[in-house]
C-alpha positions in Angstrom: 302.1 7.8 78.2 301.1 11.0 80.2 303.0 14.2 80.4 303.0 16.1 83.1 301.5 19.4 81.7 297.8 19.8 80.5 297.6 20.9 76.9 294.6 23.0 75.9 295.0 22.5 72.4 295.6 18.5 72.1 295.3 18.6 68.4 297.7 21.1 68.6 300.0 19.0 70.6 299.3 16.1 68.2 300.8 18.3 65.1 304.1 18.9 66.8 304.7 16.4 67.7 303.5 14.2 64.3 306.3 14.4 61.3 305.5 16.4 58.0 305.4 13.5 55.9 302.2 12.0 58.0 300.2 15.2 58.4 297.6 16.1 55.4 297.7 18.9 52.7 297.7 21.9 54.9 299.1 20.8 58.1 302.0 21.7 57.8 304.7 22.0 61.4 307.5 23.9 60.1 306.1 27.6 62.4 306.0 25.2 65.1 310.0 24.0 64.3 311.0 27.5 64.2 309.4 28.4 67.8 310.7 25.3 69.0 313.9 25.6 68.1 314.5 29.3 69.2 313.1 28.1 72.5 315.9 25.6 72.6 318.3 28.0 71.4 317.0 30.5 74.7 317.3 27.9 77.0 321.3 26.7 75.5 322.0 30.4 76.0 320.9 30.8 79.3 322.7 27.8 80.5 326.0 28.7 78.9 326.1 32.1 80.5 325.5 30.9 83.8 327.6 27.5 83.7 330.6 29.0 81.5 331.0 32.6 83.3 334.5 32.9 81.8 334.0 32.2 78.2 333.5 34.8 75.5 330.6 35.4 73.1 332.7 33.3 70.5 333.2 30.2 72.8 329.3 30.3 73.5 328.5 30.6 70.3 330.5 27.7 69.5 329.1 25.5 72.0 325.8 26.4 71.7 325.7 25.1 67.8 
């Protein structure tokens, strides 16, 4: 399978993608989860404000977890 990005870093890309239990003593993702998922959280946001104009901070909030 090909993505249609070029990584620099494939061993990079290899460790993100590869679950904790696999990787070796030292390896370890979990930076990588918490960039990842405050990227996803950005992105959520963004689409909420500008799909849901009407809805509050609350309501966002809501739907966004």
């Amino acid at each position: 399978m090909s993505l249609p990005h070029a990584f620099r870093d494939e061993a990079l890309l290899r460790r993100a993608l590869t679950h904790p239990s696999v990787q070796g003593e030292g390896e370890d993702n979990q930076r990588l989860e918490f960039l990842g998922d405050a990227v996803l959280q950005l992105l959520t946001s963004e689409w909420l404000v500008a799909q849901r104009p009407g809805w509050d901070e609350g309501a966002m909030s809501r739907a966004r977890g």
